[in-house]
Backbone and ligand atoms as CSV (ligand in chain L), in Angstrom:
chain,resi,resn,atom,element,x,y,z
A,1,UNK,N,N,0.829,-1.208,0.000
A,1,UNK,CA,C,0.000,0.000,0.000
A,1,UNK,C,C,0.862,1.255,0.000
A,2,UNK,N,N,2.175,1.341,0.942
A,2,UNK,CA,C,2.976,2.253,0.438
A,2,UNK,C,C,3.146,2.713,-0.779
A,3,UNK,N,N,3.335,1.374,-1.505
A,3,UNK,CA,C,4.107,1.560,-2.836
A,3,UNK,C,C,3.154,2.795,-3.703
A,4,UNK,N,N,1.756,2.204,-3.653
A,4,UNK,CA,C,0.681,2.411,-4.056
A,4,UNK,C,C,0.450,4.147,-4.064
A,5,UNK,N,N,1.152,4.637,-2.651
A,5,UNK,CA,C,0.909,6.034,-2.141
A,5,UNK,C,C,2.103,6.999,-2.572
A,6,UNK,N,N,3.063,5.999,-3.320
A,6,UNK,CA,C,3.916,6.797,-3.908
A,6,UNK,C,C,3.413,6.882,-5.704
A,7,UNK,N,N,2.975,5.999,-6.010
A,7,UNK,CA,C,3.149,5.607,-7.259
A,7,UNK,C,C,1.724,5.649,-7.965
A,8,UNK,N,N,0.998,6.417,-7.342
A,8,UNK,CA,C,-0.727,6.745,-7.694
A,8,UNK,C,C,-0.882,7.120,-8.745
A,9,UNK,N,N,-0.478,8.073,-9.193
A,9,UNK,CA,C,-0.238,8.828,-10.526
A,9,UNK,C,C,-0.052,8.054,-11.462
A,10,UNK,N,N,0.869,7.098,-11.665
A,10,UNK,CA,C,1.110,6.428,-12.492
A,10,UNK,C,C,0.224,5.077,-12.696
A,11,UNK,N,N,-1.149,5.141,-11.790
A,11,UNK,CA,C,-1.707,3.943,-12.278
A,11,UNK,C,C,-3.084,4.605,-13.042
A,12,UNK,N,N,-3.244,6.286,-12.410
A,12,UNK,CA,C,-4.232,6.834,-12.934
A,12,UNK,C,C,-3.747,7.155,-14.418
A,13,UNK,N,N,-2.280,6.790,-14.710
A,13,UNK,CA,C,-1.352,7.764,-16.632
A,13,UNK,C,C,-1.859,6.176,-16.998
A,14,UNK,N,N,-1.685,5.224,-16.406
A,14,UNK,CA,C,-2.015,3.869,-17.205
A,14,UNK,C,C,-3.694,3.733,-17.341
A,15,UNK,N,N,-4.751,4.579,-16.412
A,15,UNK,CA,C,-6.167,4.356,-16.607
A,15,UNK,C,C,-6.328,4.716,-17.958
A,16,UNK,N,N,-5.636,6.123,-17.882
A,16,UNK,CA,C,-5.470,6.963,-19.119
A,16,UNK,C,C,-5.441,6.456,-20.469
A,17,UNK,N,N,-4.247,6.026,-20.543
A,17,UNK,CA,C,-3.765,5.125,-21.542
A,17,UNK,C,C,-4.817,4.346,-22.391
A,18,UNK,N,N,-5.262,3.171,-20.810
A,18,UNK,CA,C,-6.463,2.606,-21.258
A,18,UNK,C,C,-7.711,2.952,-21.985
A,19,UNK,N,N,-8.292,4.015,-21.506
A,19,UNK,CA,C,-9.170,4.726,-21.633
A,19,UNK,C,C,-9.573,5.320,-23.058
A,20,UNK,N,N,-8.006,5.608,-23.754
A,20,UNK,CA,C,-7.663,6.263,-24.705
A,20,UNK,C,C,-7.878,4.705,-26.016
A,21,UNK,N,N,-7.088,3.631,-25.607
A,21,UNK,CA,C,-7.277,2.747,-26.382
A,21,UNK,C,C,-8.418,2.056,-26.252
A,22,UNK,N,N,-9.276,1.827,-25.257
A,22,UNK,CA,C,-10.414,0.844,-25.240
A,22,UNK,C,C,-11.775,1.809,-25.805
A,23,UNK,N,N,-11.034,3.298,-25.379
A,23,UNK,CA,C,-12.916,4.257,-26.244
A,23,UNK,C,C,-13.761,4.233,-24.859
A,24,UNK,N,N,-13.206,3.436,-23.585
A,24,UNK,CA,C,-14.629,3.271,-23.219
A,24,UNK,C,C,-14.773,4.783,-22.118
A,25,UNK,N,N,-13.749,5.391,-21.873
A,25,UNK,CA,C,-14.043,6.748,-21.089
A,25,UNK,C,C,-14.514,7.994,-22.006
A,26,UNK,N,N,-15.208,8.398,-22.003
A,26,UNK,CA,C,-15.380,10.115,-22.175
A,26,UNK,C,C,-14.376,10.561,-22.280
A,27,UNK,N,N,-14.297,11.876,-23.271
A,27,UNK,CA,C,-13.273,13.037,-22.891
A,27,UNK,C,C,-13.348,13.726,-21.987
A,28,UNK,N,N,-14.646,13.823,-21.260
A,28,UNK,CA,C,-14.496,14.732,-20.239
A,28,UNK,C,C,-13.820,14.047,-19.027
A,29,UNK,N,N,-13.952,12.538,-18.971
A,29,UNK,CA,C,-13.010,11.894,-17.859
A,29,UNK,C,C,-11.545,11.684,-17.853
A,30,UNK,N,N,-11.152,11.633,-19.442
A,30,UNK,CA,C,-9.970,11.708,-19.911
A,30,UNK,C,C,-9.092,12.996,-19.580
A,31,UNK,N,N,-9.749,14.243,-19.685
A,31,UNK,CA,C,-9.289,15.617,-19.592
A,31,UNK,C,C,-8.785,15.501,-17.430
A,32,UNK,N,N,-9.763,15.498,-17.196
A,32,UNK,CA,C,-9.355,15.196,-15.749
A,32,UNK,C,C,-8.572,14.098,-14.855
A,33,UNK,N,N,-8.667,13.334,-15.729
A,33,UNK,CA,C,-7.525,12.058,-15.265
A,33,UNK,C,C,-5.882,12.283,-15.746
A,34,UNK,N,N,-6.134,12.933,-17.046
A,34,UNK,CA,C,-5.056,13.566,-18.058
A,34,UNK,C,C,-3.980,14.330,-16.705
A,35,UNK,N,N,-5.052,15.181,-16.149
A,35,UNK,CA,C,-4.415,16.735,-15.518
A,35,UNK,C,C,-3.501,16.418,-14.199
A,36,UNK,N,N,-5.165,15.505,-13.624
A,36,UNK,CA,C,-4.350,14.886,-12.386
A,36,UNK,C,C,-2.890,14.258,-12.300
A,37,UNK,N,N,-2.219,12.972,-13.630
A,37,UNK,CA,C,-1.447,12.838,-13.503
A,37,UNK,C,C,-0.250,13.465,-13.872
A,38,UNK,N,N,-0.667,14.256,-15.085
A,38,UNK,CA,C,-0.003,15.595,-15.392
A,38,UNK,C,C,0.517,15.995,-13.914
A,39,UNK,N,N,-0.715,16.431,-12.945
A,39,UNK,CA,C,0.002,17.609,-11.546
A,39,UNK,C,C,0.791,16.276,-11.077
A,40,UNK,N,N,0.266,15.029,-10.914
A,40,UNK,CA,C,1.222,14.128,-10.268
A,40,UNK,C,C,3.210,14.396,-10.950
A,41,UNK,N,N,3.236,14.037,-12.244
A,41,UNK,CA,C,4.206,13.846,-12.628
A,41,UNK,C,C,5.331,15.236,-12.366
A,42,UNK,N,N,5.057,16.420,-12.314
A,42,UNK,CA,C,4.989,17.757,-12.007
A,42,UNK,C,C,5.896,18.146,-10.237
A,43,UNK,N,N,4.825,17.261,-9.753
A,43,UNK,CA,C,4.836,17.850,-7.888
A,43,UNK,C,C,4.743,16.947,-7.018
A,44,UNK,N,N,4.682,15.447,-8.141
A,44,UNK,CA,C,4.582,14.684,-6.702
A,44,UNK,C,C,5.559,13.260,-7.207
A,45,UNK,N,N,5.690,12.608,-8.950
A,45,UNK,CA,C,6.582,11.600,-8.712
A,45,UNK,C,C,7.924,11.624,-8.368
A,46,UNK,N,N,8.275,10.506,-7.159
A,46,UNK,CA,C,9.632,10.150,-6.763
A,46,UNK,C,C,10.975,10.525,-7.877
A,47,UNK,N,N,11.703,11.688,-8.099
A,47,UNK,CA,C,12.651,11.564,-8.673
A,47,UNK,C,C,13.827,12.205,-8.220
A,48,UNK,N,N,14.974,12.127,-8.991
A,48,UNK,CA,C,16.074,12.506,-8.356
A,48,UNK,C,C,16.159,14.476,-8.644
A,49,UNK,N,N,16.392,14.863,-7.445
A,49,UNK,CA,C,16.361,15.986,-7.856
A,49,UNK,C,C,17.245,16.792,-9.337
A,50,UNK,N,N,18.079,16.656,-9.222
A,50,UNK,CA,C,18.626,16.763,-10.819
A,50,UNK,C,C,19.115,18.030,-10.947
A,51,UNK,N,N,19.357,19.304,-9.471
A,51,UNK,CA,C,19.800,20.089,-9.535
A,51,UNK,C,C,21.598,20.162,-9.709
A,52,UNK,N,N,22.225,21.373,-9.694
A,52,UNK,CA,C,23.295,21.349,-10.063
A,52,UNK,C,C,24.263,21.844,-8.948
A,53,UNK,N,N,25.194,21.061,-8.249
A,53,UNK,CA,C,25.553,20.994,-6.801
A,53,UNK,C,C,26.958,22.021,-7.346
A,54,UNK,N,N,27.644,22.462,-6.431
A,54,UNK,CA,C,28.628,23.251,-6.536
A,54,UNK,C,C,29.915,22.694,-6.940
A,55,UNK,N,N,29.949,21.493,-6.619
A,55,UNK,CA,C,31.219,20.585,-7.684
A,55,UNK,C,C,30.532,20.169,-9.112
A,56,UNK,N,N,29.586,21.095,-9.702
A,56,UNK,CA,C,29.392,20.494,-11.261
A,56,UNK,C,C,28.755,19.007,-11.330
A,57,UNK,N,N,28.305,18.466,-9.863
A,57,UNK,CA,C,27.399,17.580,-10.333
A,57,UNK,C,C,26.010,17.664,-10.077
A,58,UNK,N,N,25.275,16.368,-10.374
A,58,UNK,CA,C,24.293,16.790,-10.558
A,58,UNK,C,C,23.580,15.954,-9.136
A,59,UNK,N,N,22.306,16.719,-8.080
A,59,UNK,CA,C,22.005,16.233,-6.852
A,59,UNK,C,C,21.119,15.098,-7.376
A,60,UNK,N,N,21.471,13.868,-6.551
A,60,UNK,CA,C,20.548,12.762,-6.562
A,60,UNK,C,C,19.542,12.937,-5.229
A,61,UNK,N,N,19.444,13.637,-4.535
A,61,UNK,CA,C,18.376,13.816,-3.591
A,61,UNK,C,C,17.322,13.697,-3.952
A,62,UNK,N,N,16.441,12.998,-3.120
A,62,UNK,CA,C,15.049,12.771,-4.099
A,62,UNK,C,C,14.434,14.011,-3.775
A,63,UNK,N,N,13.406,13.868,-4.795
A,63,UNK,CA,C,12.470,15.133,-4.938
A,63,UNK,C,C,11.285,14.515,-5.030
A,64,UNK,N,N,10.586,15.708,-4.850
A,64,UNK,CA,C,8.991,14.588,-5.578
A,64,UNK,C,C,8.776,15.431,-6.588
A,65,UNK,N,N,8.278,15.109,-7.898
A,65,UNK,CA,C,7.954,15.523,-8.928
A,65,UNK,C,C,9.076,16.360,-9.627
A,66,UNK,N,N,8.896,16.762,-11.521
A,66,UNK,CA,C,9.540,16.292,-12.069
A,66,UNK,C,C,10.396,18.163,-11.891
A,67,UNK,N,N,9.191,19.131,-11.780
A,67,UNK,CA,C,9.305,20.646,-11.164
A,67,UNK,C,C,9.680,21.089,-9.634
A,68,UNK,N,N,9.822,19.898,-9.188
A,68,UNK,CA,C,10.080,20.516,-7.856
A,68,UNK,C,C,12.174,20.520,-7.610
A,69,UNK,N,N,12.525,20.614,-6.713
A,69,UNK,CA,C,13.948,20.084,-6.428
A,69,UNK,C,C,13.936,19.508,-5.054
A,70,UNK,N,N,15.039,19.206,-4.157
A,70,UNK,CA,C,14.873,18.458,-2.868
A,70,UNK,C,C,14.692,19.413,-2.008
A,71,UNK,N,N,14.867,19.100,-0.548
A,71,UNK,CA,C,14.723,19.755,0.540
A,71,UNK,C,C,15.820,20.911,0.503
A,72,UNK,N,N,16.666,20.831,-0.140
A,72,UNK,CA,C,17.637,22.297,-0.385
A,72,UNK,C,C,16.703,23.856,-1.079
A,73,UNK,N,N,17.110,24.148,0.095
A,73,UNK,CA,C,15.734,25.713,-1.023
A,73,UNK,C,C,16.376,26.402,-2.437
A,74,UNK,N,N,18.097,26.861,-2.492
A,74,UNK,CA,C,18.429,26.576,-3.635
A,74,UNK,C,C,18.099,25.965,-4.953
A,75,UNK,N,N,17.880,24.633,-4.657
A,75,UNK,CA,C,17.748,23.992,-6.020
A,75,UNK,C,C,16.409,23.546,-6.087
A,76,UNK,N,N,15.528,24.047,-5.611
A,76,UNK,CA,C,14.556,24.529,-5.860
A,76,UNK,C,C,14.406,25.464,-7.153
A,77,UNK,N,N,14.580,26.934,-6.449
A,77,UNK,CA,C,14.832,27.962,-7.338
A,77,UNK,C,C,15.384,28.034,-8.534
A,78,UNK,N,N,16.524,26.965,-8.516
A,78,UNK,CA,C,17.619,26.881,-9.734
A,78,UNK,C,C,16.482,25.764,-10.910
A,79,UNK,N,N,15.771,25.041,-10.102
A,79,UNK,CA,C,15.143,24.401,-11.551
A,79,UNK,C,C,14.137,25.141,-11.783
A,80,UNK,N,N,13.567,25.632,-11.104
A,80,UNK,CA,C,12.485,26.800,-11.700
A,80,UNK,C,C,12.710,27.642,-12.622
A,81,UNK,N,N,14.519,28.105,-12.304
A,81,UNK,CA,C,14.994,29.373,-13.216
A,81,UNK,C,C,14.950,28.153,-14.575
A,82,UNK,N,N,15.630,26.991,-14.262
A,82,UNK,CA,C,15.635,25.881,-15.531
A,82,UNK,C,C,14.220,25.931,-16.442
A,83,UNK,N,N,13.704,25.680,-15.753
A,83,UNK,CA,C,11.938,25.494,-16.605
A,83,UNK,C,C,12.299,27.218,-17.454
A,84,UNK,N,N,12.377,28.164,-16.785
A,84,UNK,CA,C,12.055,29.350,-17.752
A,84,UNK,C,C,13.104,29.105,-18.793
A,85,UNK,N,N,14.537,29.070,-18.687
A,85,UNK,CA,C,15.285,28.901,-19.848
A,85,UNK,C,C,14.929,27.863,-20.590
A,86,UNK,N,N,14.742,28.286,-21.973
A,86,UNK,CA,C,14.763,27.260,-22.553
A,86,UNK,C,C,16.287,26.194,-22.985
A,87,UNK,N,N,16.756,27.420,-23.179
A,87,UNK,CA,C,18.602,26.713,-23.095
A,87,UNK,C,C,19.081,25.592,-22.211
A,88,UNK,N,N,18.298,25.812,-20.824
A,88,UNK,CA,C,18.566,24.583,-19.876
A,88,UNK,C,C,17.840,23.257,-20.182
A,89,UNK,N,N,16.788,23.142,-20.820
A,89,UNK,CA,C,16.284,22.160,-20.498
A,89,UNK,C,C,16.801,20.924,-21.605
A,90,UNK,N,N,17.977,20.854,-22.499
A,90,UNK,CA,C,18.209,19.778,-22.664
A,90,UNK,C,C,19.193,19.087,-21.306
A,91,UNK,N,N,19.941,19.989,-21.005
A,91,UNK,CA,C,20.333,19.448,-19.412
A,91,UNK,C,C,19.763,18.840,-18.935
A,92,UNK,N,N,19.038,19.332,-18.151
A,92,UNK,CA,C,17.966,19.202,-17.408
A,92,UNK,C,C,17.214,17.649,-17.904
A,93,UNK,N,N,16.716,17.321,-19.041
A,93,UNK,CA,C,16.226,16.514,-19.385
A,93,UNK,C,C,17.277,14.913,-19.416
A,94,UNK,N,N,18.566,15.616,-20.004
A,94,UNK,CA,C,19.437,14.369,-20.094
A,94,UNK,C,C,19.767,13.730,-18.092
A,95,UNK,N,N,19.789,14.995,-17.378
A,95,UNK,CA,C,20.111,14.548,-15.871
A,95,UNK,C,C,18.773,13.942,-15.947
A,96,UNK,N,N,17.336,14.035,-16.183
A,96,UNK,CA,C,16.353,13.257,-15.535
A,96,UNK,C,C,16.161,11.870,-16.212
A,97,UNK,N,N,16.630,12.093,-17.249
A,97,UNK,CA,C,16.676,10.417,-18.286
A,97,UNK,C,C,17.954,9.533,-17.699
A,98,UNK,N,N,18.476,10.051,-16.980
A,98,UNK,CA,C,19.246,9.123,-16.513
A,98,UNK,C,C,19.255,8.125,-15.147
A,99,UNK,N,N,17.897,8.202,-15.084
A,99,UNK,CA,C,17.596,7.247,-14.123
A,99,UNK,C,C,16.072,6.942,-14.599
A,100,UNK,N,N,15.533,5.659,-13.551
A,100,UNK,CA,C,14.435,4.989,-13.922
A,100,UNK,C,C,13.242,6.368,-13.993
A,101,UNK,N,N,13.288,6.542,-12.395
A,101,UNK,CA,C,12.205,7.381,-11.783
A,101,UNK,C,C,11.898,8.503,-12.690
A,102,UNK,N,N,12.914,8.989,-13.147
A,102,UNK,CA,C,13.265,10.327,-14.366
A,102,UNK,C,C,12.030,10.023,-15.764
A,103,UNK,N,N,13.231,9.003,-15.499
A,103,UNK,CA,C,12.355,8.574,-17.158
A,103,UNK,C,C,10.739,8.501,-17.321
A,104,UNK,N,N,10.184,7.762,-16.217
A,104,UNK,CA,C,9.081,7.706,-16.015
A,104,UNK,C,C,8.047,8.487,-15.543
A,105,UNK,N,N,8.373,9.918,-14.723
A,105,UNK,CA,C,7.849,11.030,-14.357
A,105,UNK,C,C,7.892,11.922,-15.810
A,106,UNK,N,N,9.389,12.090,-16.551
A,106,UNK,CA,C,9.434,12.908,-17.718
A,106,UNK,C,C,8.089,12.638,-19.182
A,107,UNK,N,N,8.563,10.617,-19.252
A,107,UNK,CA,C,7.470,10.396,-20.032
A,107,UNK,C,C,5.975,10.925,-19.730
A,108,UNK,N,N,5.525,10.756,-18.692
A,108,UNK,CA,C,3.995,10.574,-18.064
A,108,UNK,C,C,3.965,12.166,-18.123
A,109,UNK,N,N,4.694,13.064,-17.873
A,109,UNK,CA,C,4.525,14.186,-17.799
A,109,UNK,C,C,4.102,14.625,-19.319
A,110,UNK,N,N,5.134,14.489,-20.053
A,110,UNK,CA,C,4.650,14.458,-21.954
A,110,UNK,C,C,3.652,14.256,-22.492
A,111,UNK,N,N,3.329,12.326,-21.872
A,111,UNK,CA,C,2.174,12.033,-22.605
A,111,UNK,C,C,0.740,12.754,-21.961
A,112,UNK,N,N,0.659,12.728,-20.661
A,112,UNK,CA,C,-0.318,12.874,-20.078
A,112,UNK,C,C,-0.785,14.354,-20.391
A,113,UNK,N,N,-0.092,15.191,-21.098
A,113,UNK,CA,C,-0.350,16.592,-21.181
A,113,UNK,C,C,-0.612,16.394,-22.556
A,114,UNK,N,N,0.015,15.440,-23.680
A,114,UNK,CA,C,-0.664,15.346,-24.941
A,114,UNK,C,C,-1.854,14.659,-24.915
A,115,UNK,N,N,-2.096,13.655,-23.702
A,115,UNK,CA,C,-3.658,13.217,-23.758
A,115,UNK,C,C,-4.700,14.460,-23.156
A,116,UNK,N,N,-4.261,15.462,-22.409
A,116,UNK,CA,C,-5.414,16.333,-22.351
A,116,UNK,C,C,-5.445,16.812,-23.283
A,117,UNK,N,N,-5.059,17.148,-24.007
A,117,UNK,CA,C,-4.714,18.164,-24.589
A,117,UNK,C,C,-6.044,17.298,-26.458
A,118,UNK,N,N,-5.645,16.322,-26.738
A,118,UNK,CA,C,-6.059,15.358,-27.264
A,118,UNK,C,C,-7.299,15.180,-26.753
A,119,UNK,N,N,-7.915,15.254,-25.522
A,119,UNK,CA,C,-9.270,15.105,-25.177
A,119,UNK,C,C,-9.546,16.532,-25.060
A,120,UNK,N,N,-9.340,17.348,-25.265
A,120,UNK,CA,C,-9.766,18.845,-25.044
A,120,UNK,C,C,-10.633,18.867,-26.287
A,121,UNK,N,N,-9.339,18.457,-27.502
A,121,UNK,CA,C,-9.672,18.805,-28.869
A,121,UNK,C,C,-11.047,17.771,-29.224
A,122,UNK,N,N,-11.089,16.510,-29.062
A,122,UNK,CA,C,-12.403,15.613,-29.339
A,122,UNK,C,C,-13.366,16.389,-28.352
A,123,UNK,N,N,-13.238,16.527,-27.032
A,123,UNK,CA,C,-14.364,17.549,-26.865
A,123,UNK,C,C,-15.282,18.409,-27.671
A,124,UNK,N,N,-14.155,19.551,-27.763
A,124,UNK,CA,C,-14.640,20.542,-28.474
A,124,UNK,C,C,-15.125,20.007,-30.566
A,125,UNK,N,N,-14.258,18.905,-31.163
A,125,UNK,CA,C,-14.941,18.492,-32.094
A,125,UNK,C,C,-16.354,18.028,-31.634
A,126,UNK,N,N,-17.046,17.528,-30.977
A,126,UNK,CA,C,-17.930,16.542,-30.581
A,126,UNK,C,C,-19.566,17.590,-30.300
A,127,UNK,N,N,-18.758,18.687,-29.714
A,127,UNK,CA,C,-19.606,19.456,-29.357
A,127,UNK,C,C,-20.161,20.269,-30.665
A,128,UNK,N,N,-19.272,20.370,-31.391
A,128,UNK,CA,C,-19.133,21.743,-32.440
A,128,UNK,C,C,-20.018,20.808,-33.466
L,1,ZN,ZN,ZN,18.892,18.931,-4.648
């Protein structure tokens, strides 16, 4: 059940998934399941923080989610300034692909924002 309380998000990006291939959810359930794991992948999955420590490496402290940094208030700030540059974020991306947790918060973060985004649009076709 722990596991479960870390790793929630990622069973609601797999409802998703489902949802998307079987037809059998709505877009309007899709859009909100979409978001949720979207904010999951964002602010809450297990990853390594991925900030940039003062010897030029990079912090493995965990973080939760893919925008946040660890308990250091620094690297916090420093990936935030990251998100605005765009220049940083192939960094940024290669430090989070280099581990499992990375990979899997970065993906879910991608897809789950192209599935709202994807149920926004059948929405609004459906309606129109
Ligand atoms: Zn850190």
């Amino acid at each position: 059940m722990k596991l479960l309380g870390k790793y929630w998000g990622y069973a609601v990006a797999f409802v998703v998934v489902y949802g998307w291939f079987s037809g059998s959810l709505g877009p309007n359930i899709l859009i909100v399941l979409s978001v949720v794991a979207f904010l999951y992948s964002l602010f809450q999955a297990p990853v390594w923080c991925c900030a940039e420590t003062r010897n030029q490496e990079f912090c493995r402290n965990n973080a939760k989610g893919v925008l946040m940094g660890c308990w250091i208030r620094e690297h916090r700030w420093q990936k935030l300034k990251w998100f605005v540059r765009r220049s940083a974020w192939g960094q940024l991306s290669r430090r989070l692909l280099s581990g499992f947790n990375g990979i899997a918060a970065s993906f879910s973060a991608v897809g789950t924002l192209v599935s709202a985004a994807a149920a926004v649009i059948t929405l609004i076709v459906k309606t129109v």
